[in-house]
DSSP file (Angstrom, degrees, kcal/mol; ACC not computed):
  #  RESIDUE AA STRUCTURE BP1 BP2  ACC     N-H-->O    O-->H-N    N-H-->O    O-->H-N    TCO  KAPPA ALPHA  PHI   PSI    X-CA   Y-CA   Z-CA
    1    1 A X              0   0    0      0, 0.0    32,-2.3     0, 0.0     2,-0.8   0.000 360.0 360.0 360.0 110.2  -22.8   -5.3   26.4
    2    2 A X  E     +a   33   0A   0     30,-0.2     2,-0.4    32,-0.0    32,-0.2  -0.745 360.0 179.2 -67.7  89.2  -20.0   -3.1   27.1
    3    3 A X  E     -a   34   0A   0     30,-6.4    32,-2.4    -2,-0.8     2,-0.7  -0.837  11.7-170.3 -90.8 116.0  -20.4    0.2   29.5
    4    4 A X  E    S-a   35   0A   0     -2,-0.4    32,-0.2    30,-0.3    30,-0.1  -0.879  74.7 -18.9-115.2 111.7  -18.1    2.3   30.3
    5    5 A X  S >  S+     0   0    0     30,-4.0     3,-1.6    -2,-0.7    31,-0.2   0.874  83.9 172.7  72.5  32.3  -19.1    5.2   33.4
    6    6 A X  T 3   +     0   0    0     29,-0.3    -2,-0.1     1,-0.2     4,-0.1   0.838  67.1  35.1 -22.7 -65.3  -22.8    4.3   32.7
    7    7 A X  T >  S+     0   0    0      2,-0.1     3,-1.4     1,-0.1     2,-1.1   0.201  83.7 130.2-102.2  28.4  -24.4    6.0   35.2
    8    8 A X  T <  S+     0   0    0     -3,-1.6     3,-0.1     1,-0.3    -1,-0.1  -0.681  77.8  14.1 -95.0 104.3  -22.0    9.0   35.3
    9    9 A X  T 3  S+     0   0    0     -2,-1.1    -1,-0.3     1,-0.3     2,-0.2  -0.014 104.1 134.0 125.9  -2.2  -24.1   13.1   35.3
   10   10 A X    <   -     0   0    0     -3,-1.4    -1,-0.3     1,-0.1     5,-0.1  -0.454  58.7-128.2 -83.8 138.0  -27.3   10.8   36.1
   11   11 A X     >  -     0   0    0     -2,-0.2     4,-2.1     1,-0.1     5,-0.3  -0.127  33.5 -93.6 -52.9 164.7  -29.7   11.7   38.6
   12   12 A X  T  4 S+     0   0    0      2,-0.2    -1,-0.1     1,-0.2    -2,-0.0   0.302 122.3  49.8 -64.7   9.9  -30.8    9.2   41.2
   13   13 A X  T  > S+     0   0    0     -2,-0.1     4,-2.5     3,-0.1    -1,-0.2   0.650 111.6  45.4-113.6 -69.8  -33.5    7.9   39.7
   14   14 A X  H  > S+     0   0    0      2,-0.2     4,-2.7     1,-0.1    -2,-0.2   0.793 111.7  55.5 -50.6 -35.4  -31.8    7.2   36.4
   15   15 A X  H  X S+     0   0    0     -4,-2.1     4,-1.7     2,-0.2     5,-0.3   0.947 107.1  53.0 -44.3 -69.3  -28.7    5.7   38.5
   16   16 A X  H  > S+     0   0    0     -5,-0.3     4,-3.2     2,-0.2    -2,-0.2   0.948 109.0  46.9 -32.2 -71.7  -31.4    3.4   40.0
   17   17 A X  H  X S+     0   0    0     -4,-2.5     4,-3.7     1,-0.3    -2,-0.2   0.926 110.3  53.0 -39.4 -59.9  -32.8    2.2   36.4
   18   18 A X  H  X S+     0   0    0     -4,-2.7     4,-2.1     1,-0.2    -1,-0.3   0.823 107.2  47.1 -65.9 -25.8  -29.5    1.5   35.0
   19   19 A X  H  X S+     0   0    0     -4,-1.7     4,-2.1    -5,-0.2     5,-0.3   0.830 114.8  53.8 -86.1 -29.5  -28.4   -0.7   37.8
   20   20 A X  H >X S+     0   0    0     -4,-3.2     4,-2.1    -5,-0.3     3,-1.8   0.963 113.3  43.3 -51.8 -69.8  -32.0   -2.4   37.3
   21   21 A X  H 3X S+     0   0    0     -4,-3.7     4,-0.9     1,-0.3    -2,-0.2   0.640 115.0  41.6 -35.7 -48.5  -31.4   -2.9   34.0
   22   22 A X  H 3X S+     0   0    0     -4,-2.1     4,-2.5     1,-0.2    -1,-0.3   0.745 111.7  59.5 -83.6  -3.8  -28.2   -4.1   33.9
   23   23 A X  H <X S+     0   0    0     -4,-2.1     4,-1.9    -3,-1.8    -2,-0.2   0.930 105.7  51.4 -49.1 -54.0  -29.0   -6.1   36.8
   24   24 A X  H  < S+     0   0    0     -4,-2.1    -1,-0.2    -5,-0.3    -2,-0.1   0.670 104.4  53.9  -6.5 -70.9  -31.5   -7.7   34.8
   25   25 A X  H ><>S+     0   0    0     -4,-0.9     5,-1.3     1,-0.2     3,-0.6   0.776 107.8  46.5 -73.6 -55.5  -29.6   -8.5   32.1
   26   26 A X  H ><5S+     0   0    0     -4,-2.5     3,-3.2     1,-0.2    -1,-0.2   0.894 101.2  66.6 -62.5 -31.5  -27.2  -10.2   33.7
   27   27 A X  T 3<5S+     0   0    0     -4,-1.9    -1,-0.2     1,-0.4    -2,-0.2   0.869 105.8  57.1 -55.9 -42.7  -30.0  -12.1   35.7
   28   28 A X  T < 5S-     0   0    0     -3,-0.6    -1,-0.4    -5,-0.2    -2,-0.2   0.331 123.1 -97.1 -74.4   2.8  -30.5  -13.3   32.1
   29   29 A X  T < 5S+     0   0    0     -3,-3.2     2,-0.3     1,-0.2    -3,-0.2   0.153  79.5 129.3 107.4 -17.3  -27.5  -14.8   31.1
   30   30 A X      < -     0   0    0     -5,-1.3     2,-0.8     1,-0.1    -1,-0.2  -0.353  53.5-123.2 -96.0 150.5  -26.2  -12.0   29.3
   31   31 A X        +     0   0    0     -2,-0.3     2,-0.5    -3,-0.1    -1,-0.1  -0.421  29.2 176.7 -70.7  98.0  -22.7  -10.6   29.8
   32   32 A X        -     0   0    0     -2,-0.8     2,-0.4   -10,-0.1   -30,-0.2  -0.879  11.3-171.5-127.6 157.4  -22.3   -7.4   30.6
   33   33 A X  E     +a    2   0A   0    -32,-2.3   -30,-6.4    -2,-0.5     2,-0.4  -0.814   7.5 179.0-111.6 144.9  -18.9   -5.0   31.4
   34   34 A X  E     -a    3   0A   0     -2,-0.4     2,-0.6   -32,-0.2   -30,-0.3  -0.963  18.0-141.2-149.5 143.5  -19.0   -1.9   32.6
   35   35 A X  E     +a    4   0A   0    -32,-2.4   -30,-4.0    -2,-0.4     2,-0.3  -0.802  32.3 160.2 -97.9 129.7  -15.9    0.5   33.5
   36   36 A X        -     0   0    0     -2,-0.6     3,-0.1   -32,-0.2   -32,-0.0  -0.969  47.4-168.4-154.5 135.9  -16.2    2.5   36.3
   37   37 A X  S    S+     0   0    0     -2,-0.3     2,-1.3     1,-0.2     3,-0.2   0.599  73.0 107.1-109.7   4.6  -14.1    4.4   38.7
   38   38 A X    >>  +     0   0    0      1,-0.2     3,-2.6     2,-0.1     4,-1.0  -0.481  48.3 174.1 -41.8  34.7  -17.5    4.6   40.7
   39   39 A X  H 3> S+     0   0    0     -2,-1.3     4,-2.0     1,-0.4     2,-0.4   0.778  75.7  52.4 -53.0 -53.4  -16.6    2.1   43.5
   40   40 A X  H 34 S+     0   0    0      2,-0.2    -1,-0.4     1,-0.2    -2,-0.1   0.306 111.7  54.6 -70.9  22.4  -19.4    2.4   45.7
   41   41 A X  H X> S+     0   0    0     -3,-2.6     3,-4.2    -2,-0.4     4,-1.1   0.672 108.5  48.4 -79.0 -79.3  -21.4    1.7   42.3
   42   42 A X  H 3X S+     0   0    0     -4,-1.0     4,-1.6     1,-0.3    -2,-0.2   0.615 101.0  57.4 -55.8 -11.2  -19.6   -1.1   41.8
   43   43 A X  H 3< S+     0   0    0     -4,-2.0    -1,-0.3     1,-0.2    -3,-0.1   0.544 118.4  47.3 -88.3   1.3  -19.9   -2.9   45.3
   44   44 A X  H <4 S+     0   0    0     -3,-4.2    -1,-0.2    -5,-0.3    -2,-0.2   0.819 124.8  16.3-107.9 -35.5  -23.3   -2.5   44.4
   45   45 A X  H  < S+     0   0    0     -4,-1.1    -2,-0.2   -23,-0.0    -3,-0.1   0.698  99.4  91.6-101.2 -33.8  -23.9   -3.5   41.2
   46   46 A X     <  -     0   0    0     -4,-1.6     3,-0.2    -5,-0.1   -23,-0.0  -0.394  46.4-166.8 -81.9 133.9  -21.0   -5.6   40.2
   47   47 A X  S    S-     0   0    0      1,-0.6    16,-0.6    -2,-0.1     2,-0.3   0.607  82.2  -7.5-123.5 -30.9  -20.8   -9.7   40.8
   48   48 A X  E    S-B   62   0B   0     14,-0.3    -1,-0.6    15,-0.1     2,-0.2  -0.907  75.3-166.9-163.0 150.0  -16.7  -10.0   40.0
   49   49 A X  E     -B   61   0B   0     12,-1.9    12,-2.1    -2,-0.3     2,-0.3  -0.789  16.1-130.3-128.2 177.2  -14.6   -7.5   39.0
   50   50 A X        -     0   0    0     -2,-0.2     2,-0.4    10,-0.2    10,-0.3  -0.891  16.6-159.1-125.1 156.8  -10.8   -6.8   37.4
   51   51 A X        -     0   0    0      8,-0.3     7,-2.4    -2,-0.3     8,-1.0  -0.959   5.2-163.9-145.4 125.2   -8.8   -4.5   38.8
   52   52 A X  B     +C   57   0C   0     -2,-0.4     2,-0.3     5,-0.2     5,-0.2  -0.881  10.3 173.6-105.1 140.9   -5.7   -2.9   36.6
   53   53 A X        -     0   0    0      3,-1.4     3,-0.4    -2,-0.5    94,-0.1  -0.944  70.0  -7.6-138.5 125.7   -2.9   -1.0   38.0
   54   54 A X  S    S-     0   0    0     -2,-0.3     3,-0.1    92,-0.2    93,-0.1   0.732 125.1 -58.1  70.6   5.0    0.1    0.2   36.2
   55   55 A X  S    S+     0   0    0      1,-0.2     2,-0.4     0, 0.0    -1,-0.2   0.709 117.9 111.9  88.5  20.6   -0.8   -1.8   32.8
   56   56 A X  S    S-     0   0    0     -3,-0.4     2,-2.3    90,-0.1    -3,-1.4  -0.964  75.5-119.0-147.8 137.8   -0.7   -5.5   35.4
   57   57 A X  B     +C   52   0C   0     -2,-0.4    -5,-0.2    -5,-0.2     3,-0.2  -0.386  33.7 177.3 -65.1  91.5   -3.4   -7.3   36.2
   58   58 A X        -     0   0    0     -7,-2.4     2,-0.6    -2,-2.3    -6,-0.2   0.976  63.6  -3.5 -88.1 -44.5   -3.8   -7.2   40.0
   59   59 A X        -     0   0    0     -8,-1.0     2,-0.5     2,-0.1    -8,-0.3  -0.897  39.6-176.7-153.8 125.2   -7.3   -9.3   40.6
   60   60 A X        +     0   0    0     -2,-0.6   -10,-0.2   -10,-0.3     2,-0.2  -0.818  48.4 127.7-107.0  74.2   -9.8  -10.9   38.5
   61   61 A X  E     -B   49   0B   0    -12,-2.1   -12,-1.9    -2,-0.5     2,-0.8  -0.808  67.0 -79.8-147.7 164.2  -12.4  -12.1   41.2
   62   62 A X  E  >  -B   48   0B   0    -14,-0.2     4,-1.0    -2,-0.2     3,-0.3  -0.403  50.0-112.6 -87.5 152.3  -15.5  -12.2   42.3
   63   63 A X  H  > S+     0   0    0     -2,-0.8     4,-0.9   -16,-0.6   -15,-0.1   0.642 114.7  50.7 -22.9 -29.1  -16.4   -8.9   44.1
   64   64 A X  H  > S+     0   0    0    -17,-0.2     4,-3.1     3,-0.1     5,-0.3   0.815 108.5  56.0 -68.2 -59.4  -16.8  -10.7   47.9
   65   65 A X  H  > S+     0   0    0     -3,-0.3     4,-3.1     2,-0.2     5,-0.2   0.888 103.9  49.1 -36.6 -69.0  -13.5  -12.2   47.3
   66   66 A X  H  X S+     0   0    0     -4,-1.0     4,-0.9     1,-0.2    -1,-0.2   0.839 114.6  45.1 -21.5 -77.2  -11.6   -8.9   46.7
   67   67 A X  H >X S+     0   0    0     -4,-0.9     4,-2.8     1,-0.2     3,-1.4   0.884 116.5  41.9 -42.0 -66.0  -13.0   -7.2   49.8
   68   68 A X  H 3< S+     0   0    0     -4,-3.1    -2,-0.2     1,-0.3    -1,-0.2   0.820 114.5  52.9 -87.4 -40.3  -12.5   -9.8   52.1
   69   69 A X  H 3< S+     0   0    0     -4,-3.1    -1,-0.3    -5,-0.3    -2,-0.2   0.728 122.1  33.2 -40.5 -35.1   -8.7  -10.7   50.5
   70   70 A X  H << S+     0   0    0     -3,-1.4    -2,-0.2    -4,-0.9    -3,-0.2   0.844 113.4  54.5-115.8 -51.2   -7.8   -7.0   51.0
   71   71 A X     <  -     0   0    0     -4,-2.8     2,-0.2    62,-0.1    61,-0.0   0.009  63.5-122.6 -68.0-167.7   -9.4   -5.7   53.9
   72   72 A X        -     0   0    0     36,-0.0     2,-1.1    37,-0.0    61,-0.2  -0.948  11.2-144.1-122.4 102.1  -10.1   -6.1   57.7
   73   73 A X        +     0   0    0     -2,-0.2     2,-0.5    59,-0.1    59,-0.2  -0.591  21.1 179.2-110.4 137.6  -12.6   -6.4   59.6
   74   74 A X  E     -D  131   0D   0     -2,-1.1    57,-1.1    57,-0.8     2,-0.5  -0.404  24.7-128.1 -94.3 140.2  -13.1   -5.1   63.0
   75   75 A X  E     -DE 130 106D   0     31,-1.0    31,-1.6    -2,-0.5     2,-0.4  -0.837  20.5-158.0 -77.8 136.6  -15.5   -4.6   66.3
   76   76 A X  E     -DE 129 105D   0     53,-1.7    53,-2.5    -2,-0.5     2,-0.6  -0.922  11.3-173.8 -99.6 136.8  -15.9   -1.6   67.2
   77   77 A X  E     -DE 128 104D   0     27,-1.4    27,-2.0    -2,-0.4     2,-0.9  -0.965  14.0-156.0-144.9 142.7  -16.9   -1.5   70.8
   78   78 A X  E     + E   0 103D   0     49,-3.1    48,-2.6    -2,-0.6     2,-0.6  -0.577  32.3 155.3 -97.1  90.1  -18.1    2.1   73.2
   79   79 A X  E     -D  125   0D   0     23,-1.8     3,-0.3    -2,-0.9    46,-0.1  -0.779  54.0-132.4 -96.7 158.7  -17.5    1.3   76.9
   80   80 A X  S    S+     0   0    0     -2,-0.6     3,-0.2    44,-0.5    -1,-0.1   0.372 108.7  60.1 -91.7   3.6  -16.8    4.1   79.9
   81   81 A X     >  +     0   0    0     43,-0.4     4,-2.3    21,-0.2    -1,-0.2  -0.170  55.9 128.2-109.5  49.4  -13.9    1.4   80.5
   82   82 A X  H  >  +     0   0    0     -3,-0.3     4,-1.0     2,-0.2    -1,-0.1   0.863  62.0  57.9 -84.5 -38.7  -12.2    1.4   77.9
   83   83 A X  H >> S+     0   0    0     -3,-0.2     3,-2.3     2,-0.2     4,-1.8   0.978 120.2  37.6 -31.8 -75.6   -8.4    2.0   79.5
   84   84 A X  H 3> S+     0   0    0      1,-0.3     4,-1.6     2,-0.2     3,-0.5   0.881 114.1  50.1 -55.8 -55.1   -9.1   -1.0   81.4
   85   85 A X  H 3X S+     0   0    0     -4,-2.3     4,-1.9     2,-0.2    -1,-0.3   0.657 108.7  56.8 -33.4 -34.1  -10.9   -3.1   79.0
   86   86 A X  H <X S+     0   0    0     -3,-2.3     4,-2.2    -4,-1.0    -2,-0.2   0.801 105.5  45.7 -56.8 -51.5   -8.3   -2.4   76.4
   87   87 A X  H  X S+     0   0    0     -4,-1.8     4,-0.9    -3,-0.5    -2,-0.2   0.541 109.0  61.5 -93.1  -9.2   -5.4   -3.8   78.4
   88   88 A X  H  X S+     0   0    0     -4,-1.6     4,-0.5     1,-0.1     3,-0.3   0.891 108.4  51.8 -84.7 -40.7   -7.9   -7.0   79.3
   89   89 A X  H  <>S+     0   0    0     -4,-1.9     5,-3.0    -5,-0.2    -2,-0.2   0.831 100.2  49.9 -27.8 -59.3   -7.7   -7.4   75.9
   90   90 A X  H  <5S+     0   0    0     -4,-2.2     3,-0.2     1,-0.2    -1,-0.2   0.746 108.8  54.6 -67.3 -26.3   -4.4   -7.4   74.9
   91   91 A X  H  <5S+     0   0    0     -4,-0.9    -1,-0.2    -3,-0.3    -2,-0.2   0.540 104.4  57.1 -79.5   3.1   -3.5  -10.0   77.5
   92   92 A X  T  <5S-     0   0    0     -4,-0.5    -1,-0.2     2,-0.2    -2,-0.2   0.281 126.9-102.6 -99.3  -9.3   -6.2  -12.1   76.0
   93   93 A X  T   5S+     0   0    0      1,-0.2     2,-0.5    -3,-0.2    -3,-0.2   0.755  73.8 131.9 100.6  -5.1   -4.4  -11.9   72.7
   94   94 A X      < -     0   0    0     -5,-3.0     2,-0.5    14,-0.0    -1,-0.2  -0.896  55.3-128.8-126.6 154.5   -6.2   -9.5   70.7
   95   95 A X        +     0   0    0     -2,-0.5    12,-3.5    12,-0.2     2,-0.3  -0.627  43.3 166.8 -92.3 107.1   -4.7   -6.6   68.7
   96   96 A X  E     -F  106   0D   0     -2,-0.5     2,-0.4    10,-0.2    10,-0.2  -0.837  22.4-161.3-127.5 158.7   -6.8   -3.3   69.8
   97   97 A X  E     -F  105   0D   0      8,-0.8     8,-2.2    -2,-0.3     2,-0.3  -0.961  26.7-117.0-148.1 156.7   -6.5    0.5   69.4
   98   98 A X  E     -F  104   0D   0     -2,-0.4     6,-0.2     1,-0.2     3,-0.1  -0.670  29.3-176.8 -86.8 146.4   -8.3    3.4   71.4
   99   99 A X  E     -     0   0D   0      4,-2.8     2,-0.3     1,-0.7    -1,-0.2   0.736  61.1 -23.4-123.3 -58.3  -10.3    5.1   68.9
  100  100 A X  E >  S-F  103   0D   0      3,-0.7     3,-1.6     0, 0.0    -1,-0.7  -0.890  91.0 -62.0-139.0-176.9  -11.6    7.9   71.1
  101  101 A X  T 3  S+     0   0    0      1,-0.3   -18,-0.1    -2,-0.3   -19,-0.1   0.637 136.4  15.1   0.0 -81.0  -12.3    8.6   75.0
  102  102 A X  T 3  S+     0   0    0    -20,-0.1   -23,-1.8   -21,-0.1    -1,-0.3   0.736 113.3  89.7 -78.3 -27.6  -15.0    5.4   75.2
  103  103 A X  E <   +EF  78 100D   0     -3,-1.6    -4,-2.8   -25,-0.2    -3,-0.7  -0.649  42.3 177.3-100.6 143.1  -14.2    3.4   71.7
  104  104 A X  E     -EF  77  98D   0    -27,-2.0   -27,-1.4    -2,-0.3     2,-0.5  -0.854  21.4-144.5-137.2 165.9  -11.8    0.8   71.2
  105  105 A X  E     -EF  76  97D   0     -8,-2.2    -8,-0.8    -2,-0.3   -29,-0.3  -0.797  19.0-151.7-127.3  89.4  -11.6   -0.8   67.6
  106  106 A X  E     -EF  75  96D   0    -31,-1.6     2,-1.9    -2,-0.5   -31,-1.0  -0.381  15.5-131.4 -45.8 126.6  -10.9   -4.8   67.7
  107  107 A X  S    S+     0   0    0    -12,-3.5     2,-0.3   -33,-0.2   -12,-0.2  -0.637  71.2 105.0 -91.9  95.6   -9.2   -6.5   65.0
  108  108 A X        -     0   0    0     -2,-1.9   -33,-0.2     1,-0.1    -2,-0.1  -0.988  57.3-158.4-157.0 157.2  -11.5   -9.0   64.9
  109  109 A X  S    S+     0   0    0     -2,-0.3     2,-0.6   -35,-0.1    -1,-0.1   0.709  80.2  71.9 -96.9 -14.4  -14.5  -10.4   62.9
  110  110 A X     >  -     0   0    0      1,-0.2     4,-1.0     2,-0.1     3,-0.1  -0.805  56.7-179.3 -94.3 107.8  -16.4  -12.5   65.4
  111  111 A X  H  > S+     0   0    0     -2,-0.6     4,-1.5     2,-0.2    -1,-0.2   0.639  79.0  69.2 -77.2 -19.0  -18.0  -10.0   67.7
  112  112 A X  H  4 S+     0   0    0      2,-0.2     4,-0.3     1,-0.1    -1,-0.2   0.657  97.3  50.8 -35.6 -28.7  -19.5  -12.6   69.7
  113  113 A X  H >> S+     0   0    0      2,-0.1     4,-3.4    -3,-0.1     3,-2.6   0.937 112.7  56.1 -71.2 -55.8  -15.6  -13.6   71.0
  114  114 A X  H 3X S+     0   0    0     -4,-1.0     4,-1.6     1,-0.3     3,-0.3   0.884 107.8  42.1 -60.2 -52.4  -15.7   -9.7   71.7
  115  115 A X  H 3< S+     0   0    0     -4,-1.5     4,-0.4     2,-0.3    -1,-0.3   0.158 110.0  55.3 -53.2   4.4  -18.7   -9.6   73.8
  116  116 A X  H <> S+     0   0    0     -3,-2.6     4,-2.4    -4,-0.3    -1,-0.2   0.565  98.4  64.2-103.7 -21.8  -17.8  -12.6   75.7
  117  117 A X  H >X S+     0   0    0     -4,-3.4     4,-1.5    -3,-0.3     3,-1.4   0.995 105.5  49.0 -57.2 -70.3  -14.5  -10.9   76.5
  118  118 A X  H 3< S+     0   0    0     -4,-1.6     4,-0.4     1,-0.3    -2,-0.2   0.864 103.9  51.8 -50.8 -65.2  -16.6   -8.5   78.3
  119  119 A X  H >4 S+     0   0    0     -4,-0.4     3,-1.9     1,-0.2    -1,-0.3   0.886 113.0  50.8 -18.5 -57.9  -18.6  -10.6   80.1
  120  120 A X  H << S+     0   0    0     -4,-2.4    -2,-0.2    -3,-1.4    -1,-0.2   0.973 114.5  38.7 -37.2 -60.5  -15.2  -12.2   81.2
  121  121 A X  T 3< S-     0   0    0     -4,-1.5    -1,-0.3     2,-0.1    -2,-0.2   0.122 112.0-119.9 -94.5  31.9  -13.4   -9.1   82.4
  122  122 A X    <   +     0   0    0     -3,-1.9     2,-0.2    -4,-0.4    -3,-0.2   0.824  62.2 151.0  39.9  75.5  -17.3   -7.5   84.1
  123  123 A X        -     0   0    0     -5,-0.1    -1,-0.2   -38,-0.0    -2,-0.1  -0.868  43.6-141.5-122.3 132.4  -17.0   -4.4   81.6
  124  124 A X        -     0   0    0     -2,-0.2   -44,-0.5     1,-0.0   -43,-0.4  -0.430  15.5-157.6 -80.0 152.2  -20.4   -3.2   80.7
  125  125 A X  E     -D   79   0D   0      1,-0.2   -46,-0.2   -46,-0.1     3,-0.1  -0.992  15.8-163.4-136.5 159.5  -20.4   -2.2   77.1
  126  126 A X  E    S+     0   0D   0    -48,-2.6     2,-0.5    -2,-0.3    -1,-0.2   0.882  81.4  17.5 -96.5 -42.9  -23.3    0.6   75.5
  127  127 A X  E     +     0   0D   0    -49,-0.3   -49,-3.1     2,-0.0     2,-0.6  -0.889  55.3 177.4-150.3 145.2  -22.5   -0.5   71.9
  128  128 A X  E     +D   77   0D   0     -2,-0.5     2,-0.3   -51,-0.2   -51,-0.2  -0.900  21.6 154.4-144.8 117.5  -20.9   -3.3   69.8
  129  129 A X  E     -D   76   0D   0    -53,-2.5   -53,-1.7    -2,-0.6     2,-0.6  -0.859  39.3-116.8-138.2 176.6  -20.8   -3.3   66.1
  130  130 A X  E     -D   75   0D   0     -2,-0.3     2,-0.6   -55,-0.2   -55,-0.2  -0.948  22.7-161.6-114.6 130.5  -18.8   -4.8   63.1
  131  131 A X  E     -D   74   0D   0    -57,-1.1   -57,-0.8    -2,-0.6     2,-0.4  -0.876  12.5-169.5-108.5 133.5  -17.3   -2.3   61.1
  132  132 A X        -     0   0    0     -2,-0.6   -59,-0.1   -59,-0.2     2,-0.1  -0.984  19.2-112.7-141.9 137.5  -16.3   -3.7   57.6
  133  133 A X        -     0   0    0     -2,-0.4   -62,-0.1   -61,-0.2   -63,-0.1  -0.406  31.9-116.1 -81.9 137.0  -14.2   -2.2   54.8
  134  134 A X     >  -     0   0    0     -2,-0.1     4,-2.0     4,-0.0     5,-0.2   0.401  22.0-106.1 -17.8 159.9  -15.3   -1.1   51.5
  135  135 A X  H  > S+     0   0    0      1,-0.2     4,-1.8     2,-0.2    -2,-0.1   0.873 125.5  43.4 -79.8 -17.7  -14.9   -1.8   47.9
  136  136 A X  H  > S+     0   0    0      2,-0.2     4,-1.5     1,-0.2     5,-0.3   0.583 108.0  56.0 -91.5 -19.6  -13.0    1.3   47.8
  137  137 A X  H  > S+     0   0    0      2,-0.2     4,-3.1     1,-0.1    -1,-0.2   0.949 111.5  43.6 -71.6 -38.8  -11.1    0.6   50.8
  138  138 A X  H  < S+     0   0    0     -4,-2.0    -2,-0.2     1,-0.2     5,-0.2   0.928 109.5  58.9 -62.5 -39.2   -9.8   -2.7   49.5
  139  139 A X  H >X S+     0   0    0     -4,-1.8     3,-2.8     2,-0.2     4,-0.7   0.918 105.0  46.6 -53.2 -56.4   -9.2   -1.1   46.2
  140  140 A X  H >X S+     0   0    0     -4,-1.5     3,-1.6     1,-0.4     4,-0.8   0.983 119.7  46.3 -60.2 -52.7   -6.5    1.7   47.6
  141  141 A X  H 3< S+     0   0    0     -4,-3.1    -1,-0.4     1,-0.3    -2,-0.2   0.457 112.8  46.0 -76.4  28.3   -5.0   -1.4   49.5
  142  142 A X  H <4 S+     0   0    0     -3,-2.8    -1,-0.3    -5,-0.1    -2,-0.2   0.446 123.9  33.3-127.5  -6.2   -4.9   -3.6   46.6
  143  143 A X  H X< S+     0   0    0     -3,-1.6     3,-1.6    -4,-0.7    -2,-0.2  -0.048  81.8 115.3-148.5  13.6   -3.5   -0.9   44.3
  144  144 A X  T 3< S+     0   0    0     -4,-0.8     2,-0.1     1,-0.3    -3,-0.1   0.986  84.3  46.4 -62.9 -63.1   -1.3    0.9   47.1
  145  145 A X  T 3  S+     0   0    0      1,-0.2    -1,-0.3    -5,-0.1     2,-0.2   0.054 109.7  45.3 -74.8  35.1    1.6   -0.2   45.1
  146  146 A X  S <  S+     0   0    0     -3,-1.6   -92,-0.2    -2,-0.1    -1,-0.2  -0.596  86.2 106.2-172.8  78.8    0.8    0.5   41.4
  147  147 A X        -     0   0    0     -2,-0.2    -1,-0.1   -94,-0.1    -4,-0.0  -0.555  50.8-158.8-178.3  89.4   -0.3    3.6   41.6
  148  148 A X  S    S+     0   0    0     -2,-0.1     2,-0.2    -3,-0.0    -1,-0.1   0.813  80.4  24.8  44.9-144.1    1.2    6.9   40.6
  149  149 A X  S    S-     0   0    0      2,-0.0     2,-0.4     0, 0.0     0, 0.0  -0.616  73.8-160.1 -89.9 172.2   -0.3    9.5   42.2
  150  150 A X        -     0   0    0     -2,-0.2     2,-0.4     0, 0.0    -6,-0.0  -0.976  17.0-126.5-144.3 137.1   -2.1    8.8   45.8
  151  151 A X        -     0   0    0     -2,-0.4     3,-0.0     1,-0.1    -2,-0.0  -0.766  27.5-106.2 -60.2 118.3   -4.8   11.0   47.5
  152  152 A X        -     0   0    0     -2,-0.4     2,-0.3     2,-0.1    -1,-0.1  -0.284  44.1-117.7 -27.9 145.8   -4.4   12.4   51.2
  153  153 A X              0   0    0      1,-0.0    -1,-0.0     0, 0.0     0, 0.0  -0.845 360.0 360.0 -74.8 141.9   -7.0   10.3   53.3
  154  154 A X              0   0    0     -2,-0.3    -2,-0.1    -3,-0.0    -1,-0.0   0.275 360.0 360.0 -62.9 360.0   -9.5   12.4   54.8
């Protein structure tokens, strides 16, 4: 089955149905493509994609792959130390940025390493989470160069 922009003027209900369906279908063995510029569709629905840019095949992968090939993922963590915490960071070796007043944004995936760094350097912290990039983030950075026109970022 070929689709192209299935679920595109549908309500949320109908949206719903078609991603059952074609979920379904695939469940079943059966092939199906669907074209879409609908990325947060596709991270949803989608098991491997292709991605064309410029008339050249940039990736033919599964859908995990992509993301994880093309992004970053960070900790994000809110302290009321966050100066100080920051610079125990960087002498430990990891690459951090002030995000605002209280939040500092790790590049890191393990947030357990990030919360034992606090514990090290006695900084209490109110929140620690993993922030992880999109199918649409990976796409802009996978496609940065083969691409036109570009959109402002918000």
């Amino acid at each position: 089955m070929i689709l192209d922009e299935p679920t595109n003027g549908l309500d949320p209900e109908g949206v719903r149905w078609i991603r059952s369906l074609l979920r379904d279908l695939a469940d079943e063995g059966q092939t199906v493509f669907v074209s879409s510029h609908l990325l947060s569709e596709m991270a949803q629905l989608a098991d491997d994609l292709v991605v064309i840019g410029e008339v050249r095949l940039i990736a033919a992968e599964p859908v995990r792959n992509f993301v994880e090939a093309h992004t970053r993922t960070h900790v994000v963590v809110r302290t009321a130390q966050a100066e100080r915490f920051r610079e125990w960071l960087r002498q430990e070796g990891f690459r951090v940025q002030h995000e605002e007043a209280d939040v500092l944004v790790v590049d890191s995936a393990d947030p357990d390493a990030v919360s034992a760094a606090a514990r090290h350097a006695n900084v209490p912290i109110r929140e620690l989470h993993t922030r992880r990039s999109s199918l649409e983030d990976a796409f802009l950075h996978a496609t940065a160069n083969a691409t036109t026109y570009r959109g402002e970022a918000a």
